[in-house]
C-alpha positions in Angstrom: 181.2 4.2 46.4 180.4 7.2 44.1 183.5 8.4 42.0 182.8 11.6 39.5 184.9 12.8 37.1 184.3 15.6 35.4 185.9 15.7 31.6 186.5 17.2 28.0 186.3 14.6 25.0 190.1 15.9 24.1 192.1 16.1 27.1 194.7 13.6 27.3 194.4 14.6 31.3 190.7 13.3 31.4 192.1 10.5 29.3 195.2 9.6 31.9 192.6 9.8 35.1 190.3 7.4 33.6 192.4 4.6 33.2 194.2 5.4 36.3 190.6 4.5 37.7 190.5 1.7 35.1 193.2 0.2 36.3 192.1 0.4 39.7 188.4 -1.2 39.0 186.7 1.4 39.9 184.2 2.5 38.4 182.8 5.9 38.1 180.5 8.5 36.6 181.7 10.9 33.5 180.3 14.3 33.9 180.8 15.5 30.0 181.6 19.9 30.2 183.0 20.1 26.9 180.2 23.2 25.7 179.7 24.6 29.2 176.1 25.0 30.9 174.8 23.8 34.1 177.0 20.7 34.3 180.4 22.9 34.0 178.9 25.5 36.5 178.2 23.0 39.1 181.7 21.4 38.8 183.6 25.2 39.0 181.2 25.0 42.2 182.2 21.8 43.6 185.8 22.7 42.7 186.1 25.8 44.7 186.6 27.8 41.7 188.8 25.3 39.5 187.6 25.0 35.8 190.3 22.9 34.6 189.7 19.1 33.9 189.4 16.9 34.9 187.7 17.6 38.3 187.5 14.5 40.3 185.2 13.8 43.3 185.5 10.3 45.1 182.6 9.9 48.0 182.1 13.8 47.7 185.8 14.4 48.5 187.4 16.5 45.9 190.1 14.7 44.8 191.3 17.2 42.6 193.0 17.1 38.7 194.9 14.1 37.0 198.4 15.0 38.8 196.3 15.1 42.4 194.9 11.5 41.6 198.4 9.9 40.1 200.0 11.9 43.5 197.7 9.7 45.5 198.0 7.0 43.4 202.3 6.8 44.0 200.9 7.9 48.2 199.3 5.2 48.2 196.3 7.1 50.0 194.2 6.5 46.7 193.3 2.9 47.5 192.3 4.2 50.9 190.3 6.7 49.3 188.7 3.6 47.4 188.2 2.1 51.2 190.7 -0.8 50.3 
């Protein structure tokens, strides 16, 4: 299972999202956009147009921000997301 999250070094939103997933034992890839360039454009892509992180894909779905993820989370579609 592939899970991406794109993220800024400072944002306590990245920070929240990635131990959500911690917690979950998942693990995933960090896609750093903090100074912009090809890695930032290709998330604002994948997002539709969103450029706030964090930007989180799971299996190429696009999960959303922090709030999307802890709304699937308290769902309880996250874990199905996971394939659990």
């Amino acid at each position: 299972m592939t899970i991406e999250i794109y993220t800024k070094a400072f944002c306590p939103y990245c920070w929240r999202a990635k131990q959500l997933l911690e917690a979950k034992g998942v693990e995933y890839r960090e896609i750093p956009v903090d100074y912009g360039g090809e890695a930032r454009d290709l998330m604002v892509e994948r997002a539709k147009g969103r450029t706030t992180v964090p930007q989180i894909f799971i299996r190429e779905h696009h999960v959303g921000g922090c709030d999307d993820l802890v709304a699937l989370d308290r769902s309880g579609r996250l874990d199905e997301l996971f394939g659990r």
